[in-house]
C-alpha positions as CSV (number, residue, x, y, z in Angstrom):
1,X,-82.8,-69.6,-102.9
2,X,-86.0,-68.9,-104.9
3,X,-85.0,-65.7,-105.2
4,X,-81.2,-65.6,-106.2
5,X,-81.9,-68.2,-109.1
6,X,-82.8,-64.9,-111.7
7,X,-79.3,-63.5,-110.8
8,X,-77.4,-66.7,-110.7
9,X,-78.9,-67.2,-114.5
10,X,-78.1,-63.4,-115.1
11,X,-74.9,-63.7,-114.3
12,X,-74.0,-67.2,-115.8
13,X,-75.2,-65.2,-118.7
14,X,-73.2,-62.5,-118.8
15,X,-70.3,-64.8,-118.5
16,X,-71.4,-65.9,-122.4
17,X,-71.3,-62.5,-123.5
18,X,-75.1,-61.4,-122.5
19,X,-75.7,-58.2,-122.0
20,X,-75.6,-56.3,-118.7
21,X,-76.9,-52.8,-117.2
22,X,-74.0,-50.5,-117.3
23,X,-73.0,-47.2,-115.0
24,X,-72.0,-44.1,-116.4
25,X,-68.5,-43.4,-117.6
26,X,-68.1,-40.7,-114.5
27,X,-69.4,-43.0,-111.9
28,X,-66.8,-45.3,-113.1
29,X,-63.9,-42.8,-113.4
30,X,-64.7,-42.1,-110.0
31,X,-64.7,-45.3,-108.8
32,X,-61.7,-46.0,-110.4
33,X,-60.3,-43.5,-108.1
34,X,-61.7,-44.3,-104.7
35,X,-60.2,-48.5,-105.4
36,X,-56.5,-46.6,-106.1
37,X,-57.5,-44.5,-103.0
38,X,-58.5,-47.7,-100.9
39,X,-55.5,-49.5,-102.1
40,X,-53.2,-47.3,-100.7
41,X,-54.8,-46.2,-97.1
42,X,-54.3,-50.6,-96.6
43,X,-50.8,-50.7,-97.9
44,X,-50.4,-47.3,-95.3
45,X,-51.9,-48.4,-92.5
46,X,-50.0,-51.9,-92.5
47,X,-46.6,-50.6,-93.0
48,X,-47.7,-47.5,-90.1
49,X,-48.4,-51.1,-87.9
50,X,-45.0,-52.5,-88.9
51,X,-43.4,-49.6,-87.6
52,X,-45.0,-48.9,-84.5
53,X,-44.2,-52.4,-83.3
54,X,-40.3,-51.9,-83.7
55,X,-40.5,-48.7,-82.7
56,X,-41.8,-50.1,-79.5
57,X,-41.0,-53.5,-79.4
58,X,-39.1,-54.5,-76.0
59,X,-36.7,-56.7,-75.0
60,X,-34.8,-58.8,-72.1
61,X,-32.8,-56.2,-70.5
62,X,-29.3,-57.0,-69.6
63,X,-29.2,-55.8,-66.0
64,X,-32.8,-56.3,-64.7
65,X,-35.1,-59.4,-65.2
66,X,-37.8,-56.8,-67.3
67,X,-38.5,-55.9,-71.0
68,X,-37.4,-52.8,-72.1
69,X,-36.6,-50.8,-75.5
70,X,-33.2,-52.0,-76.5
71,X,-31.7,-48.0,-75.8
72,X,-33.3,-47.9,-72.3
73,X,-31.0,-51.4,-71.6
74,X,-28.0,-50.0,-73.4
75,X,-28.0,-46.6,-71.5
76,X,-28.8,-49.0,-68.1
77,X,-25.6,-50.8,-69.0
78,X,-23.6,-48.0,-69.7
79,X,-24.3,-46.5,-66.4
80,X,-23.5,-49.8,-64.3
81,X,-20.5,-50.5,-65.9
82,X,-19.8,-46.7,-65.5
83,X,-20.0,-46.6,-62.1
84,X,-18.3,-49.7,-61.2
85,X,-15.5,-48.1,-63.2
86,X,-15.4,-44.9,-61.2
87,X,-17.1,-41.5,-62.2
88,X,-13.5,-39.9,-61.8
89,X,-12.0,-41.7,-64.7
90,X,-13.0,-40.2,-68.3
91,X,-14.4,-43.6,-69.5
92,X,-16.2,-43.9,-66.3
93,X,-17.8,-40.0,-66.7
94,X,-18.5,-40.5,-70.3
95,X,-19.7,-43.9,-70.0
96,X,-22.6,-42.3,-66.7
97,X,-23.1,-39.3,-69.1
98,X,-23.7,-41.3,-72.3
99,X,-25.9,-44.1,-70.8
100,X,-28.3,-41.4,-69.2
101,X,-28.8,-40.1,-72.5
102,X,-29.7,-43.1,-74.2
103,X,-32.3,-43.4,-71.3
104,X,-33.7,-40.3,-71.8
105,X,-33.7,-40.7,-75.9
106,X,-35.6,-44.4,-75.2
107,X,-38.4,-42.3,-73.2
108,X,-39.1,-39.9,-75.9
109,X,-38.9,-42.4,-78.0
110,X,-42.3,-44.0,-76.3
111,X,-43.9,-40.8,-76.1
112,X,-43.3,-40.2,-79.9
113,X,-44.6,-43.7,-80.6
114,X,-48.0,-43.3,-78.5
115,X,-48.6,-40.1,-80.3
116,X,-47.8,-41.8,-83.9
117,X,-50.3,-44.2,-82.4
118,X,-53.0,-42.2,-81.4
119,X,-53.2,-39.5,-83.9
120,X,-51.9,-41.2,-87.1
121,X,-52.4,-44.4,-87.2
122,X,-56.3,-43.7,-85.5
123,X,-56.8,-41.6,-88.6
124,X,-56.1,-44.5,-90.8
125,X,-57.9,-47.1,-89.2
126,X,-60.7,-44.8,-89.4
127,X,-60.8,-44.2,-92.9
128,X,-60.3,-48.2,-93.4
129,X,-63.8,-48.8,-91.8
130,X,-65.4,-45.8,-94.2
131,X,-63.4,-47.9,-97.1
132,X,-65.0,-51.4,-95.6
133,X,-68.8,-49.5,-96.2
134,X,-67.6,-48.5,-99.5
135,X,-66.9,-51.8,-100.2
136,X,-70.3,-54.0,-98.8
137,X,-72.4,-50.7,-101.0
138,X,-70.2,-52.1,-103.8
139,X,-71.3,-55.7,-103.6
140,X,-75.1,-55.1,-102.5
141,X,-75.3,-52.6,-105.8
142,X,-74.0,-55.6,-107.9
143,X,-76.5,-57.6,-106.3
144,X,-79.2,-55.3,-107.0
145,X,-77.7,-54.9,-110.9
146,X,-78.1,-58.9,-111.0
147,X,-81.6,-58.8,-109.4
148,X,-82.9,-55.9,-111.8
149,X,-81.1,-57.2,-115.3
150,X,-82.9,-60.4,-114.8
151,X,-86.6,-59.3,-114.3
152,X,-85.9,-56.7,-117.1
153,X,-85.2,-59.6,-119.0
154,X,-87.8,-61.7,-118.2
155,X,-90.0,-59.0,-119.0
156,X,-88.1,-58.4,-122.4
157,X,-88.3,-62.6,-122.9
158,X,-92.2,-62.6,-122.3
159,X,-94.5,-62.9,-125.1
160,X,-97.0,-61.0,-123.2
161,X,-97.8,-58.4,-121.2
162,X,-97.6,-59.0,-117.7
163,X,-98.1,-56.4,-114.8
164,X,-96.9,-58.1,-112.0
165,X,-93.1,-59.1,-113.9
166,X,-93.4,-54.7,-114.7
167,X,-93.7,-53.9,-111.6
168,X,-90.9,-56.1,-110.1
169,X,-88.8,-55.0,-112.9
170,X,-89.7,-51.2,-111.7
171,X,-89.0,-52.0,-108.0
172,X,-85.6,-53.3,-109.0
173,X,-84.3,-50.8,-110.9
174,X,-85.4,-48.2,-108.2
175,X,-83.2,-50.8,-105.5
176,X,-80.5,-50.3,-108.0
177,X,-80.6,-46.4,-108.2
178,X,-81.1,-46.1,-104.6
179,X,-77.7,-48.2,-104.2
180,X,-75.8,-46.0,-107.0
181,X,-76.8,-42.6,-105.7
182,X,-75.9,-43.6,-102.0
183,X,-72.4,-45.3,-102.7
184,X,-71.6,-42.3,-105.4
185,X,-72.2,-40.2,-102.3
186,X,-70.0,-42.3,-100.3
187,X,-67.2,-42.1,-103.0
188,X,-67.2,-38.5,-102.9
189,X,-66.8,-38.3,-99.4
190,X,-63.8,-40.8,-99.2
191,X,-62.3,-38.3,-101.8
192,X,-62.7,-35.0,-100.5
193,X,-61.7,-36.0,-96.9
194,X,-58.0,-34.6,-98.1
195,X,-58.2,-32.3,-95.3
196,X,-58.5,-34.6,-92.5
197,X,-55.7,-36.8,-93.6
198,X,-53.0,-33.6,-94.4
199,X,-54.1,-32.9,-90.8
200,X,-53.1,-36.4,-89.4
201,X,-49.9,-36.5,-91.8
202,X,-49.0,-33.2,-90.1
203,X,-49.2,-34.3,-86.6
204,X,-46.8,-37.4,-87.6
205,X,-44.5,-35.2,-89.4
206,X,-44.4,-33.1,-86.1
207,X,-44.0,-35.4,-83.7
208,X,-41.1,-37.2,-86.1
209,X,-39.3,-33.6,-85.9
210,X,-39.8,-33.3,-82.1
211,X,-38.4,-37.0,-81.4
212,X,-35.7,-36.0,-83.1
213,X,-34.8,-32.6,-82.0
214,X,-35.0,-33.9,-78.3
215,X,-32.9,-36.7,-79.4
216,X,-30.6,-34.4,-80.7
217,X,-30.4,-31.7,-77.5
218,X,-29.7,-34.6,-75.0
219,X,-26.7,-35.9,-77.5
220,X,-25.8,-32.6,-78.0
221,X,-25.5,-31.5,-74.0
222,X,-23.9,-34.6,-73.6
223,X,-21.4,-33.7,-76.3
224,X,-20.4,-30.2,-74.5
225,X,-19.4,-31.6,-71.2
226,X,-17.3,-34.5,-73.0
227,X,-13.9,-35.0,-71.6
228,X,-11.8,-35.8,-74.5
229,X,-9.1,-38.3,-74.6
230,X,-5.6,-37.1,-73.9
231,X,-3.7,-35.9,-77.3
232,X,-0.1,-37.5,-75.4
233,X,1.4,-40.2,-78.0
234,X,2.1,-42.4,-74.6
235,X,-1.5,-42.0,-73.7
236,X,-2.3,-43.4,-77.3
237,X,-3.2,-46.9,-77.8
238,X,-0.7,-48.1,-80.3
239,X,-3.1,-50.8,-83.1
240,X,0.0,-53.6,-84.3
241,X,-1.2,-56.3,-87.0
242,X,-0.7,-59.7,-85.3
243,X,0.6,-62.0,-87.2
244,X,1.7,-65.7,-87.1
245,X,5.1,-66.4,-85.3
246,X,5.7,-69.9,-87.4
247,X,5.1,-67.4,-90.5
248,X,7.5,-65.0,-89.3
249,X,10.2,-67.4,-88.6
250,X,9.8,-69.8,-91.5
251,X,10.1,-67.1,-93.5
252,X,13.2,-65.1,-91.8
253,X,14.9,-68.4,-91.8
254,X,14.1,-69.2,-95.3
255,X,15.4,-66.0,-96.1
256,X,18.5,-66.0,-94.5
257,X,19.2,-69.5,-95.5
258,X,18.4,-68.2,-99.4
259,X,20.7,-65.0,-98.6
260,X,23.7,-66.8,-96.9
261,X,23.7,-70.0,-99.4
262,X,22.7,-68.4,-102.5
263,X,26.0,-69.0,-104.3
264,X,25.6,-73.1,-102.7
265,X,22.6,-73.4,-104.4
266,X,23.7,-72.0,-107.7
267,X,26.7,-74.0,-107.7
268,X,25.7,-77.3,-106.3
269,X,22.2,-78.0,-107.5
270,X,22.7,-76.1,-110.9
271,X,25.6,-77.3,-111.6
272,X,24.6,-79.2,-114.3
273,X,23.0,-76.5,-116.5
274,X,24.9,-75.8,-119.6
275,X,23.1,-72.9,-120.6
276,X,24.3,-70.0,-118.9
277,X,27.2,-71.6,-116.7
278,X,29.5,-69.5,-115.0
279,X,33.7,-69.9,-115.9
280,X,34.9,-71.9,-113.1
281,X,37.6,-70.3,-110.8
282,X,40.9,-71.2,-110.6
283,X,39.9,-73.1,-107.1
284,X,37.1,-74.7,-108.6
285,X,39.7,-76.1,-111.2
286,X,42.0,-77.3,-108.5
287,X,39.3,-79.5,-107.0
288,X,37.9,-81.1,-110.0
289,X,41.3,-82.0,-110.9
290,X,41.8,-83.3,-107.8
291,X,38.0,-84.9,-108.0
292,X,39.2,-87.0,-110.9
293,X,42.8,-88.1,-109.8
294,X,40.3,-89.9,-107.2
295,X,37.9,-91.1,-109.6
296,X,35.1,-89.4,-107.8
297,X,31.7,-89.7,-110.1
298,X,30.0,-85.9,-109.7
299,X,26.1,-85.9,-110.9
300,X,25.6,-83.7,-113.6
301,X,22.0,-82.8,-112.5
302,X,19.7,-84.0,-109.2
303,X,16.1,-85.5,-110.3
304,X,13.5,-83.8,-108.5
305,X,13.4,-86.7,-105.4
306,X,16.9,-86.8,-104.0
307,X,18.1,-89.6,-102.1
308,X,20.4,-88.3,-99.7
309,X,22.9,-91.0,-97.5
310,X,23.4,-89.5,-93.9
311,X,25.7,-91.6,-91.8
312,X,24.0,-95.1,-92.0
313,X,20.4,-94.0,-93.1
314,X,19.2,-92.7,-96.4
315,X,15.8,-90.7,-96.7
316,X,14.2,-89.3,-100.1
317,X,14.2,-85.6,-100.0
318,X,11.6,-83.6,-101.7
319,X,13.4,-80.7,-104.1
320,X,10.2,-78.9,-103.9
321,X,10.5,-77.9,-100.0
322,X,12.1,-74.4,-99.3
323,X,16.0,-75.3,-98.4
324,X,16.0,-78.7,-99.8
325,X,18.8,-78.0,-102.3
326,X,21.2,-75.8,-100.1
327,X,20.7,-79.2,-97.8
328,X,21.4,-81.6,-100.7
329,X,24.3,-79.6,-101.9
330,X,26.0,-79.3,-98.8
331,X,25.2,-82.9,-98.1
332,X,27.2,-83.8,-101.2
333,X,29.9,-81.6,-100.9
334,X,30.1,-83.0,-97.6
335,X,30.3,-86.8,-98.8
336,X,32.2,-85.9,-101.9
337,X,34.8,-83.7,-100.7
338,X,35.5,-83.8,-97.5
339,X,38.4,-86.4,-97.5
């Protein structure tokens, strides 16, 4: 504890603005590099991780109580259901054909993943130990800055000359040299290992290309020998929309209610409109003459709630509803005119 009390004062110093032993602009440039270097090898290496596990990651297969990659239980599936179809039948055959490939594509796929492993992602963890060195030298040279800035002080601070605070002052600054040269070496190491990681990124990019390309070949020799569907129209499986049949037939019946008693509507429930109004015909003219020999009282308009008298009962009718006024006219021809 003794010891670390100088550089807990240095530093609580520095934190006031006191003045502290700095490293030359290159040393820092340099540094400046290898942190941006270090930075990315982590954010690398994780998202290399990330992939590997869903690249591999296994699941419940469907047809056997095991973990497997999700192709290798799709292809399994394909072939089952294949074969319980029949090999003779197209969808049988192409289901066989199609479910071996994807068995085959989820094999390469684990030998492409163990290589990724192996080669790329080793590299990577290797240079992320070099970085954890780089680092603990980081941290024990700022220690050793501390330790020599605060006997330099003291000797600065002290009215007189004392050997013994020299020649710890002397032996600290030699700990703190010692500490730059070695992690300035190890900076330029971690930078001009280029070579060794273009060699790992070449061995992923060429392993992606061959996972690939064999994916490709088995699709593709499956593809050859694929029996095509028959071009017949019979053969053809014809896509209808469904729709809703109480749809359909409200609305066919709506419309040929609308369509047949069109000229109902206008002239029962409209009646009463003045703008517009059609010149009555000569029939119409006989019955309203006959209407008023009888003293029969014909509603000039219908409110929007219609009582309507059928037989012995009366119910309120709602104008709104699709067919309500053909019904209401009729109704009232019906009770009006049908003497």
């Amino acid at each position: 504890m003794k010891k670390n009390i100088g550089k807990i004062k240095q530093w609580a110093n520095e934190r006031v603005g006191g003045q502290k032993t700095q490293t030359p602009d290159e040393f820092q440039d340099l540094q400046q590099k290898t942190d941006a270097r270090h930075s990315g090898i982590d954010k690398l290496h994780m998202a290399t991780n990330i992939y590997i596990k869903i690249m591999s990651k296994k699941a419940d297969s469907v047809e056997e109580k095991s973990k497997v990659l999700p192709l290798e239980s799709l292809g399994s599936t394909m072939k089952i259901y294949g074969e319980e179809i029949g090999t003779d039948t197209p969808y049988g055959m192409g289901l066989v054909r199609f479910g071996n490939a994807n068995e085959k594509i989820a094999k390469a796929q684990m030998e492409y993943v163990s290589r990724v492993r192996d080669d790329f992602l080793f590299g990577l963890s290797s240079s992320i130990e070099e970085f954890k060195q780089y680092q603990q030298l980081k941290r024990k040279l700022e220690s050793r800055r501390l330790d020599y800035d605060a006997k330099l002080n003291k000797v600065q601070k002290s009215k007189k000359e004392k050997p013994e605070l020299e020649e710890e002052m002397r032996a600290a600054k030699e700990k703190y040299e010692v500490t730059m040269e070695d992690i300035n070496n190890k900076m330029f190491a971690l930078n001009d290992s280029e070579d060794q990681h273009v060699q790992d990124l070449t061995t992923f990019l060429d392993a992606q290309l061959e996972y690939f390309k064999a994916a490709y070949e088995i699709l593709e020799s499956v593809k050859k020998d694929w029996v095509e569907s028959s071009d017949k129209p019979s053969s053809r499986r014809k896509r209808t929309p469904i729709r809703s049949s109480t749809i359909d037939s409200t609305n066919s019946n709506s419309d040929g209610a609308n369509s047949d008693n069109g000229s109902a509507d206008n002239g029962s429930i409209n009646s009463h409109s003045s703008h517009n109004r059609p010149k009555p015909s000569k029939r119409t003219s006989k019955l309203v003459k006959s209407d008023s020999s009888n003293n029969l009282n014909i509603p000039t308009g219908l409110s929007r709630n219609k009582s309507v008298s059928s037989g012995s009962s009366t119910r309120s009718v709602d104008l709104k509803k699709p067919g309500t006024k053909i019904f209401v006219g009729i109704n009232f021809f019906l009770k009006n005119f049908n003497n």
